[in-house]
ZADO-1210 file (C-alpha; in nm, 4 decimals, padded with zeros to 6 digits):
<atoms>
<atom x="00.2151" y="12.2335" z="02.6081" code="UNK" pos="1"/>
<atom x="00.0319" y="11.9287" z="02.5268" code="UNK" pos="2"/>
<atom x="-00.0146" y="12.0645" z="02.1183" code="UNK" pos="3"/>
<atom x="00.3500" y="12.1754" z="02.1289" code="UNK" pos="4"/>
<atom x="00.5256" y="12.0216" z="01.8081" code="UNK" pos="5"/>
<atom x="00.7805" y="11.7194" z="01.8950" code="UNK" pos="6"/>
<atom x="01.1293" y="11.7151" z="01.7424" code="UNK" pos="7"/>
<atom x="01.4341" y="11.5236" z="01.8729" code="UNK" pos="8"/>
<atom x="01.7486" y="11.6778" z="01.9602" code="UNK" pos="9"/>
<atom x="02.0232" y="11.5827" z="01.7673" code="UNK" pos="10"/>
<atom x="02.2894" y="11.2455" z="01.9549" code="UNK" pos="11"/>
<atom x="01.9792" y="11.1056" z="02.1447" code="UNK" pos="12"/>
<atom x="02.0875" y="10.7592" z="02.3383" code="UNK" pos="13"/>
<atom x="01.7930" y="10.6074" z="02.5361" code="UNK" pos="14"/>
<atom x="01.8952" y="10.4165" z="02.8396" code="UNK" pos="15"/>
<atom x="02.2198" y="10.1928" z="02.8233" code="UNK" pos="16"/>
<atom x="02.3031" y="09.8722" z="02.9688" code="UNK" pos="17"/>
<atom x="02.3886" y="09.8948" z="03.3487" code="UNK" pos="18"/>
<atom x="02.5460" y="09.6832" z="03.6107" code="UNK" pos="19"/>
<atom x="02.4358" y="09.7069" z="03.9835" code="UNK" pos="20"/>
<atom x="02.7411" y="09.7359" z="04.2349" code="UNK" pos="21"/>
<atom x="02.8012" y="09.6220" z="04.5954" code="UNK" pos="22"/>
<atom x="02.7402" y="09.8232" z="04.8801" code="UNK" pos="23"/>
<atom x="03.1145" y="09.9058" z="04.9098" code="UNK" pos="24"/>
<atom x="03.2394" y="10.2379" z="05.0028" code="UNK" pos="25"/>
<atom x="03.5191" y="10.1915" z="04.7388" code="UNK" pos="26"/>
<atom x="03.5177" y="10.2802" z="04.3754" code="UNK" pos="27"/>
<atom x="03.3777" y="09.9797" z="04.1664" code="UNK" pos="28"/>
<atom x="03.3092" y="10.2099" z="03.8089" code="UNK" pos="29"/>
<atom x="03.6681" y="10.2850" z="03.6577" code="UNK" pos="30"/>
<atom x="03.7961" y="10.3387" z="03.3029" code="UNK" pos="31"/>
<atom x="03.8790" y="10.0290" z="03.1251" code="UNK" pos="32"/>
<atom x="03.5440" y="09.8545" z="03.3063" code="UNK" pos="33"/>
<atom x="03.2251" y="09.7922" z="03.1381" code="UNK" pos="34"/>
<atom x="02.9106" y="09.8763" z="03.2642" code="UNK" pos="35"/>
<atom x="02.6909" y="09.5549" z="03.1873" code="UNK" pos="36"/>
<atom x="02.2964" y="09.4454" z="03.1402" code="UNK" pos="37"/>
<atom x="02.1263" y="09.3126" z="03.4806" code="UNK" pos="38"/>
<atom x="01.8411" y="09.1305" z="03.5976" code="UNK" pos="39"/>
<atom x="01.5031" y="09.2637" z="03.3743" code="UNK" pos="40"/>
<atom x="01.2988" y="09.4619" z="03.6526" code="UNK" pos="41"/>
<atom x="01.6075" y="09.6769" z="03.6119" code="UNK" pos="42"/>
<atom x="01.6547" y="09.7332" z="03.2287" code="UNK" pos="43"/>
<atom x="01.2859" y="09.8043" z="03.2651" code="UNK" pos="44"/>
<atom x="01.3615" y="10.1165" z="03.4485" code="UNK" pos="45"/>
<atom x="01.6239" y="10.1817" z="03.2498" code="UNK" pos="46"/>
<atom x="01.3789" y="10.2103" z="02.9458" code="UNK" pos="47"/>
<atom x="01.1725" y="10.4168" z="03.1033" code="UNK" pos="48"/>
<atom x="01.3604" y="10.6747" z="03.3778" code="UNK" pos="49"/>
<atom x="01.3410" y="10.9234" z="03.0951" code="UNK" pos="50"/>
<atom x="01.5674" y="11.2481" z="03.0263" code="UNK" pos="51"/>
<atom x="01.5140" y="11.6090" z="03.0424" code="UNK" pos="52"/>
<atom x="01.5592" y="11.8335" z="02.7344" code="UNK" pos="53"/>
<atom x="01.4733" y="12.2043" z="02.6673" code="UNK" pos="54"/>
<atom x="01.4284" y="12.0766" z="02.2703" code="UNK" pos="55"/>
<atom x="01.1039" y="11.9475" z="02.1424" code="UNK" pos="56"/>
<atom x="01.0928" y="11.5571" z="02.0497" code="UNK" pos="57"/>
<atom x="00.9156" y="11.4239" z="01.7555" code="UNK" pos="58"/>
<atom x="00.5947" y="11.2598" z="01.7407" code="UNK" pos="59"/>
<atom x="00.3995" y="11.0348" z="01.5037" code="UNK" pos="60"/>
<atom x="00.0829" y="11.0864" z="01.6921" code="UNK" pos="61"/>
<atom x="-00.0876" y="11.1505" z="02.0488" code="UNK" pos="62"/>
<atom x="-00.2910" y="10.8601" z="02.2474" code="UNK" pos="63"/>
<atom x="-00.7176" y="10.9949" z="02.2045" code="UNK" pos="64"/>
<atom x="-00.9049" y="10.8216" z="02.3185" code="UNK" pos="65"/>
<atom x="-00.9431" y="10.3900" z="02.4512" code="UNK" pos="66"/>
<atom x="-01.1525" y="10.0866" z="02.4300" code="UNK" pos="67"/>
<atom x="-01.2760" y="10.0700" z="02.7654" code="UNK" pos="68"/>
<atom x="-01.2969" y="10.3639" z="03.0399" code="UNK" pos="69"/>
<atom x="-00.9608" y="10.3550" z="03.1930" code="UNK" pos="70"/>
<atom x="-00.7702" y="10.6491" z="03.3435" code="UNK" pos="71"/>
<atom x="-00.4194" y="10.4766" z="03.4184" code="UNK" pos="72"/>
<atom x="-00.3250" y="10.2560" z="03.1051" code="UNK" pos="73"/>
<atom x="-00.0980" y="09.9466" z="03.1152" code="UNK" pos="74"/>
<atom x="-00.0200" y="09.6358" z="02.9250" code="UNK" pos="75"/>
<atom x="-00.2711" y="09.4703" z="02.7230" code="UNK" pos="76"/>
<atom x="-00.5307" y="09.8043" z="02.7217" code="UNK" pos="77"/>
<atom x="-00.6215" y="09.8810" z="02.3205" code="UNK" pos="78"/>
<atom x="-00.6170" y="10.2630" z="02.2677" code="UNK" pos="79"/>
<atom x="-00.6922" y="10.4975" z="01.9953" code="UNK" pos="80"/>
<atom x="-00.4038" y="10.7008" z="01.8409" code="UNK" pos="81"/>
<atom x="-00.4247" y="11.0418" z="01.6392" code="UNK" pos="82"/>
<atom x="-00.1403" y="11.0367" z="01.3566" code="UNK" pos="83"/>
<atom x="00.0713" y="11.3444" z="01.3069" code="UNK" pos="84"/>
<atom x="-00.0196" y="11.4944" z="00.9600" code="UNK" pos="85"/>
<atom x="00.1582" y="11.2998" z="00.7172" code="UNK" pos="86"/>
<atom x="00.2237" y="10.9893" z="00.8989" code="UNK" pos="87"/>
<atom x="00.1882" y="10.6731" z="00.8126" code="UNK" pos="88"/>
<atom x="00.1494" y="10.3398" z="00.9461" code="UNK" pos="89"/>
<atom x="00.0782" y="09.9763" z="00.8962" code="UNK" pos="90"/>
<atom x="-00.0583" y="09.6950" z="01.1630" code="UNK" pos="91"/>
<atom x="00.2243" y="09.5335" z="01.3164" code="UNK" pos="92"/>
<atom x="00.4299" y="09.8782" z="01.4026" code="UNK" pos="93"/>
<atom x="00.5756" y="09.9113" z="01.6868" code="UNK" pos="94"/>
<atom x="00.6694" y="10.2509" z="01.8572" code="UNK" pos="95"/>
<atom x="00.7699" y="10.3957" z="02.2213" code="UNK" pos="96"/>
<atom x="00.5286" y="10.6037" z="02.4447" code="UNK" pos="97"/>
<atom x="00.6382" y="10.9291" z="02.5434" code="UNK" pos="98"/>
<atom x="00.5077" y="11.1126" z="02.8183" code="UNK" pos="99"/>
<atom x="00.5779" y="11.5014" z="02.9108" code="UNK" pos="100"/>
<atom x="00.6555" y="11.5467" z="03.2708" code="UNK" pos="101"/>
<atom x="00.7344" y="11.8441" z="03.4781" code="UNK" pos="102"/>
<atom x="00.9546" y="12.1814" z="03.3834" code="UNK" pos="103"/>
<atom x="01.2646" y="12.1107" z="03.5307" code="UNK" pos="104"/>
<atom x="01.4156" y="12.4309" z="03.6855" code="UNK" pos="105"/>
<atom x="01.8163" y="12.4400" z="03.7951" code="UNK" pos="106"/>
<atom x="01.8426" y="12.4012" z="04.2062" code="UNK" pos="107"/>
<atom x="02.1105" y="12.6917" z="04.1971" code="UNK" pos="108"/>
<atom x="02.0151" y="12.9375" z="03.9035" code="UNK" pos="109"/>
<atom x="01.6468" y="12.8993" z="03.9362" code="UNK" pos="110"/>
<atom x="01.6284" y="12.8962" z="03.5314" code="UNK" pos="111"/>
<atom x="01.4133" y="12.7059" z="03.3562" code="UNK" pos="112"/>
<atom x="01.6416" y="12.4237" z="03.2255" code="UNK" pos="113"/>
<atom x="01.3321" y="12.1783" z="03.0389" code="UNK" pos="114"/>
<atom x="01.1245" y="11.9524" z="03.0977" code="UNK" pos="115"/>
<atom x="01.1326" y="11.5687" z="03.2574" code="UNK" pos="116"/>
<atom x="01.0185" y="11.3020" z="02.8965" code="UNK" pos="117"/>
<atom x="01.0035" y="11.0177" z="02.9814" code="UNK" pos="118"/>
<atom x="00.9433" y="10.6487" z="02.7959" code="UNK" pos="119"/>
<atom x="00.6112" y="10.4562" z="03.0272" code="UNK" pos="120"/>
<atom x="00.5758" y="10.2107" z="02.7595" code="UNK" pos="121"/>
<atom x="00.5260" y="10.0467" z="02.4345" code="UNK" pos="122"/>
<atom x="00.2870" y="09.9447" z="02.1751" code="UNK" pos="123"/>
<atom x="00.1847" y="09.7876" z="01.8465" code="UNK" pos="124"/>
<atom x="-00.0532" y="09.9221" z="01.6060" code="UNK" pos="125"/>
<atom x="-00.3605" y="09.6992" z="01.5355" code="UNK" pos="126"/>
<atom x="-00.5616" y="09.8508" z="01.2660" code="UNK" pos="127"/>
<atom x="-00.6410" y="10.1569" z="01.0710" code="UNK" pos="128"/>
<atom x="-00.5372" y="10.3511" z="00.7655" code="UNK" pos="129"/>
<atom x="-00.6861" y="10.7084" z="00.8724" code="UNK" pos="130"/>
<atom x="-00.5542" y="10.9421" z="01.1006" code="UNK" pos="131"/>
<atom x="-00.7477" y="10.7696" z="01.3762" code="UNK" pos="132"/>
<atom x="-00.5595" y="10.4039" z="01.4442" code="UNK" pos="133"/>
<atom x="-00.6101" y="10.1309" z="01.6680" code="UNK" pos="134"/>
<atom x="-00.3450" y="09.9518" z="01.8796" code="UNK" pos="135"/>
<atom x="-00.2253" y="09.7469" z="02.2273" code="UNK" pos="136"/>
<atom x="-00.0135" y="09.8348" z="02.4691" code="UNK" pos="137"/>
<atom x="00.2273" y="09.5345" z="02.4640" code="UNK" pos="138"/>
<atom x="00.4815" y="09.7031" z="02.7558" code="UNK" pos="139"/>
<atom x="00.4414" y="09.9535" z="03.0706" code="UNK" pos="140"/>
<atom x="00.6817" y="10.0296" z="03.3220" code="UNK" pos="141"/>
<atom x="00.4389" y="10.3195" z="03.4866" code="UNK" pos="142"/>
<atom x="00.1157" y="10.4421" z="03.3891" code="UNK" pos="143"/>
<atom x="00.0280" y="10.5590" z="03.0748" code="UNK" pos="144"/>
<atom x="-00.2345" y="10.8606" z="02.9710" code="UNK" pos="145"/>
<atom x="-00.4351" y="10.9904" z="02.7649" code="UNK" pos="146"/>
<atom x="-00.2267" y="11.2805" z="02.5541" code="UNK" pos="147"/>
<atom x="00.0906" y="11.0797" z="02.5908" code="UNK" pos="148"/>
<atom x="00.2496" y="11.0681" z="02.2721" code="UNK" pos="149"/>
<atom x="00.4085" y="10.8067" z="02.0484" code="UNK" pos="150"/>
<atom x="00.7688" y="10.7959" z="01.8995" code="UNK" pos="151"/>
<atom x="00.9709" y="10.5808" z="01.7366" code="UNK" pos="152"/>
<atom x="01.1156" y="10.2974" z="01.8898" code="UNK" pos="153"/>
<atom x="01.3842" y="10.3663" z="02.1081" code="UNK" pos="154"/>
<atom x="01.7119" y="10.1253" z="02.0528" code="UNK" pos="155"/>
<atom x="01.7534" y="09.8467" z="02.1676" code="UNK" pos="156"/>
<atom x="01.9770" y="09.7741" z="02.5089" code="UNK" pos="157"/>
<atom x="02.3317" y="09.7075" z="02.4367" code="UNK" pos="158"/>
<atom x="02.5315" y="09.4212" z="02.5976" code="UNK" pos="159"/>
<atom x="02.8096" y="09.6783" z="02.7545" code="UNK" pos="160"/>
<atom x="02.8809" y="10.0105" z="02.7745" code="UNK" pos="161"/>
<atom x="03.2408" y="10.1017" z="02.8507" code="UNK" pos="162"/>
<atom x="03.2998" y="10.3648" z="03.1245" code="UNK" pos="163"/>
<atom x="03.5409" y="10.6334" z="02.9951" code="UNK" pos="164"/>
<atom x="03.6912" y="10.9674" z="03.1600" code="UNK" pos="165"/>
<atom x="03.8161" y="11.2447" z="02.9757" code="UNK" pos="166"/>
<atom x="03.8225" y="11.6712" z="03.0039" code="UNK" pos="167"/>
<atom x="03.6932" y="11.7801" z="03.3414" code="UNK" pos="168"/>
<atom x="03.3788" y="11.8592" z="03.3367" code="UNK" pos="169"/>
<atom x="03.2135" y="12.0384" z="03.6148" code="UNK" pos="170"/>
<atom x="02.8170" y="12.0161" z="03.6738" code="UNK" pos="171"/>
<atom x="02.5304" y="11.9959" z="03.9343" code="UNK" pos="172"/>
<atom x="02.2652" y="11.6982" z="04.0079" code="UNK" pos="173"/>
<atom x="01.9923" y="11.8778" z="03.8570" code="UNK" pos="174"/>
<atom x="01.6976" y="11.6150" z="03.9150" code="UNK" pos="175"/>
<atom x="01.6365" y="11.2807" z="04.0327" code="UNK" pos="176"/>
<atom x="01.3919" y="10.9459" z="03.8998" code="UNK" pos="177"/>
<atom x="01.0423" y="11.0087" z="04.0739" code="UNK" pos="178"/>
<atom x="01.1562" y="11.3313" z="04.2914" code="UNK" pos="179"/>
<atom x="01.3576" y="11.1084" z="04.5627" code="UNK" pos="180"/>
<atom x="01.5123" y="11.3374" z="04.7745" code="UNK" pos="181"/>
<atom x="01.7229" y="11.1362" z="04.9296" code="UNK" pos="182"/>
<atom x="01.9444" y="10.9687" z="04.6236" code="UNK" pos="183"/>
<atom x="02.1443" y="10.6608" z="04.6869" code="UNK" pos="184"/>
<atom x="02.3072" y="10.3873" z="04.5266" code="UNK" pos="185"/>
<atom x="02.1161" y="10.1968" z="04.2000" code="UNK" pos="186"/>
<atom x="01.9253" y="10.4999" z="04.1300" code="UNK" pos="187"/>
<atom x="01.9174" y="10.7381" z="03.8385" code="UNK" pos="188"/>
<atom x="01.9761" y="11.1450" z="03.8370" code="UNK" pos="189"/>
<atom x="01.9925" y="11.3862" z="03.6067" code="UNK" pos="190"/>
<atom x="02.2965" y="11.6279" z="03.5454" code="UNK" pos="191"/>
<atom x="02.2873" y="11.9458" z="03.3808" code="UNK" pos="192"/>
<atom x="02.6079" y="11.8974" z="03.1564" code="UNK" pos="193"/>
<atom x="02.5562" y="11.7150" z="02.8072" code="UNK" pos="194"/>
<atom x="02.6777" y="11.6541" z="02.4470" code="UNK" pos="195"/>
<atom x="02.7635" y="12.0458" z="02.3923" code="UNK" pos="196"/>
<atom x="02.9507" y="12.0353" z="02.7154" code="UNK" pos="197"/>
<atom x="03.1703" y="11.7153" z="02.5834" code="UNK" pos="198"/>
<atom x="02.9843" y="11.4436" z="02.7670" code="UNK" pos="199"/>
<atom x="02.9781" y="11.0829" z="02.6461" code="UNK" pos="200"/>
<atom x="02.7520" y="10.8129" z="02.7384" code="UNK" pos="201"/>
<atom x="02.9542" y="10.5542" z="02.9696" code="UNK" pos="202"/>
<atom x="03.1453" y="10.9092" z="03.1432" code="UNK" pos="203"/>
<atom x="03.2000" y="10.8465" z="03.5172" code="UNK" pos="204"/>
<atom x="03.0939" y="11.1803" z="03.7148" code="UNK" pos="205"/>
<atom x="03.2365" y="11.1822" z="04.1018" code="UNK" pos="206"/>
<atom x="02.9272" y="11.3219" z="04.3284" code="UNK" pos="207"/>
<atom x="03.0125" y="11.5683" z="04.5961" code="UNK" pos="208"/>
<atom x="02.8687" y="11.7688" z="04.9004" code="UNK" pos="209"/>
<atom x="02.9790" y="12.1020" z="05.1108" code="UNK" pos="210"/>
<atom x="03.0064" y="11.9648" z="05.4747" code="UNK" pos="211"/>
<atom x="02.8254" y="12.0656" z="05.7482" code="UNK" pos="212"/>
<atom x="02.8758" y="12.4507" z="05.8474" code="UNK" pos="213"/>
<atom x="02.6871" y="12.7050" z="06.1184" code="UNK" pos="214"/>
<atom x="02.5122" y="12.9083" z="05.8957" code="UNK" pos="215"/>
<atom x="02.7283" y="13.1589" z="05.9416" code="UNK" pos="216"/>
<atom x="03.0068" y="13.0377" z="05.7538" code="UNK" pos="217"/>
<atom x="02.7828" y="12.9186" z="05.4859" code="UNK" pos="218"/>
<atom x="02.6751" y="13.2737" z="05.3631" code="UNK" pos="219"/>
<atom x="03.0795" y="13.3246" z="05.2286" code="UNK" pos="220"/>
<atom x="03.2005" y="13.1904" z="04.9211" code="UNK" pos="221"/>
<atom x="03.1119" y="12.8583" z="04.9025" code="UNK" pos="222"/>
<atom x="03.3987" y="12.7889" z="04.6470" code="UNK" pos="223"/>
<atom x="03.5943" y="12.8204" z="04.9458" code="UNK" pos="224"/>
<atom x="03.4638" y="12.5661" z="05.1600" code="UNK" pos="225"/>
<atom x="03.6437" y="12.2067" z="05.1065" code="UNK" pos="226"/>
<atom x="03.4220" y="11.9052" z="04.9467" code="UNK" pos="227"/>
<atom x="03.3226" y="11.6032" z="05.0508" code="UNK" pos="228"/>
<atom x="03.2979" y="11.3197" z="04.7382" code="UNK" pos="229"/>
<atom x="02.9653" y="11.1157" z="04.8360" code="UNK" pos="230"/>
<atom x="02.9159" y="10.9044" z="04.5351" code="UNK" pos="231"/>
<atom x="03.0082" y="10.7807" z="04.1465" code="UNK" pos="232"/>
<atom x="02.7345" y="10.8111" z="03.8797" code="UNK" pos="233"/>
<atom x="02.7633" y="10.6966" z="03.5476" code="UNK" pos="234"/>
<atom x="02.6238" y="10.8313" z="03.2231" code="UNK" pos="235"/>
<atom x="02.3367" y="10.6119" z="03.0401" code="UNK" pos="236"/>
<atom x="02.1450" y="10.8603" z="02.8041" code="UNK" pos="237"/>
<atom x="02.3006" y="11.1990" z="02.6798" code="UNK" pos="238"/>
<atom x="02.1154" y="11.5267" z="02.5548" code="UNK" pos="239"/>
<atom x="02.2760" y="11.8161" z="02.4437" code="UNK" pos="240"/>
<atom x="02.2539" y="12.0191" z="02.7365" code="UNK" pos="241"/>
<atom x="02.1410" y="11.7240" z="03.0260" code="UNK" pos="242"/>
<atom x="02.2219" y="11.3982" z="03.0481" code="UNK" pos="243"/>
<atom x="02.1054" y="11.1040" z="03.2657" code="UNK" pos="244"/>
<atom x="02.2953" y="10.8670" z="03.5246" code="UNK" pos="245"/>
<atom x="02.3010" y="10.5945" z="03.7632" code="UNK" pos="246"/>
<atom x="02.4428" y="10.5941" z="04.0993" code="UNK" pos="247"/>
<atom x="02.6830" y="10.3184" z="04.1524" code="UNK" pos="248"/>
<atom x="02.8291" y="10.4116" z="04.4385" code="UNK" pos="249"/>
<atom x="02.7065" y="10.6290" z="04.7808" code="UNK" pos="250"/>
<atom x="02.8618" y="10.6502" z="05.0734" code="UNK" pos="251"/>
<atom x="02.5867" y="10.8883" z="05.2413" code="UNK" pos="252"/>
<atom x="02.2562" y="11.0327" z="05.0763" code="UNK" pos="253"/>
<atom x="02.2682" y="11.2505" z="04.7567" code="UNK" pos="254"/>
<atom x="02.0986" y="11.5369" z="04.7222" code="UNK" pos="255"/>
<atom x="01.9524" y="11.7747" z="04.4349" code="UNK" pos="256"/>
<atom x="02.2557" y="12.0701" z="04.3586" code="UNK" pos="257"/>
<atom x="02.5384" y="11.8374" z="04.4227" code="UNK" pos="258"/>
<atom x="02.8151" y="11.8760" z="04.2908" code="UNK" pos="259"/>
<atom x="02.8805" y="11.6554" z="04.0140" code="UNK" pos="260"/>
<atom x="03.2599" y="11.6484" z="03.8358" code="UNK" pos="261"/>
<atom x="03.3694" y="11.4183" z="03.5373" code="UNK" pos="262"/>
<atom x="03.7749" y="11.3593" z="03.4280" code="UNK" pos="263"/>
<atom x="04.1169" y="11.4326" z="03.5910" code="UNK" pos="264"/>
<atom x="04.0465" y="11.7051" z="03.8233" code="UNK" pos="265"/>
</atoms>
């Protein structure tokens, strides 16, 4: 997996501009509202929660080797980067740092829908002209490896993203930021609808849960059973068939294979 080539899928958006809401049990994301840049520790994460994509993403070269012997990589740690055949760069470059995460499988289907990519950092290249380079890590959010790949930069933060609704569209909480199984407010998840399926980044998705049943009950049709909207998410980063979000509002803990709906329903 690690040799696999990297290609990105078409309408990539990496991590928009948020703003953290209250601890209210009313709505606070609705059309018409922007969605706005906070304090830094949080457009941090935002740069580097990541997305999960069944496409390959493309790569200018894979982290070798570095200058001292260090396991988990961070800021200010000069590494060694392999270029892709045909690359090219200059001192002074600056890319993102990629790193392959986990296969992602669907909590309901079982299919394989991808796997987790996520962004742990930046660097800048120092020297070289071969396919062997030099440069610094000049940004990490979480540790970085050896085998991580680099891409180019990712764009840069806007000051607002407007929060839209349109078609109903009907999905499932596929995955959450570092496995939390217990998802609440100012935290990110991952939803297995994307650009193919009509969503936009800024879309406002509506989070619900199937009440509590004997178990009984609970092997009928669940499209039968009433549900119970838990939360609001909104849409930072869409792929074509996932995209990411962050919780704005939960009124109890969200879980993995909630139900997640978009539009006039």
């Amino acid at each position: 997996m690690r040799q696999m080539k990297m290609t990105l899928s078409s309408g990539l958006v990496i991590l928009l501009g948020l703003l953290i809401f209250g601890e209210s049990t009313e709505s606070r994301a609705q059309a018409g509202q922007a969605l706005e840049p906070s304090e830094q520790t949080l457009r941090d994460q935002m740069q580097s929660v990541g997305f999960i994509t069944s496409k390959p993403v493309p790569s200018w070269g894979t982290i070798v080797g570095t200058k001292e012997a260090v396991v988990n990589l961070s800021k200010g740690e000069v590494v060694y980067i392999r270029l892709q055949p045909g690359k090219k760069v200059k001192p002074g470059d600056r890319f993102s740092i990629m790193h392959l995460g986990q296969a992602i499988s669907h909590p309901i289907t079982k299919e394989k829908i991808g796997h987790l990519v996520v962004s742990p950092g930046k660097l800048v290249i120092l020297e070289g002209q071969d396919h062997i380079v030099t440069a610094k890590i000049h940004e990490s959010n979480r540790p970085i490896f050896r085998g991580d790949y680099i891409l180019a930069p990712t764009p840069v933060v806007p000051e607002a993203v407007p929060i839209r609704t349109f078609k109903k569209i009907e999905g499932r909480v596929i995955s959450s930021q570092e496995g939390v199984e217990n998802i609440t407010t100012n935290e990110f998840v991952f939803i297995d609808r994307g650009s193919q399926d009509g969503v936009v980044v800024g879309a406002l998705f509506k989070i619900y849960q199937i009440g509590n049943y004997p178990e009984e009950s609970l092997k009928e049709d669940k499209t039968q059973l009433p549900l119970n909207q838990v939360g609001e998410a909104v849409v930072v980063s869409v792929q074509e068939e996932t995209s990411t979000a962050f919780i704005t509002l939960s009124s109890q803990a969200i879980h993995i294979g909630d139900q997640a709906v978009s539009g006039s329903e």
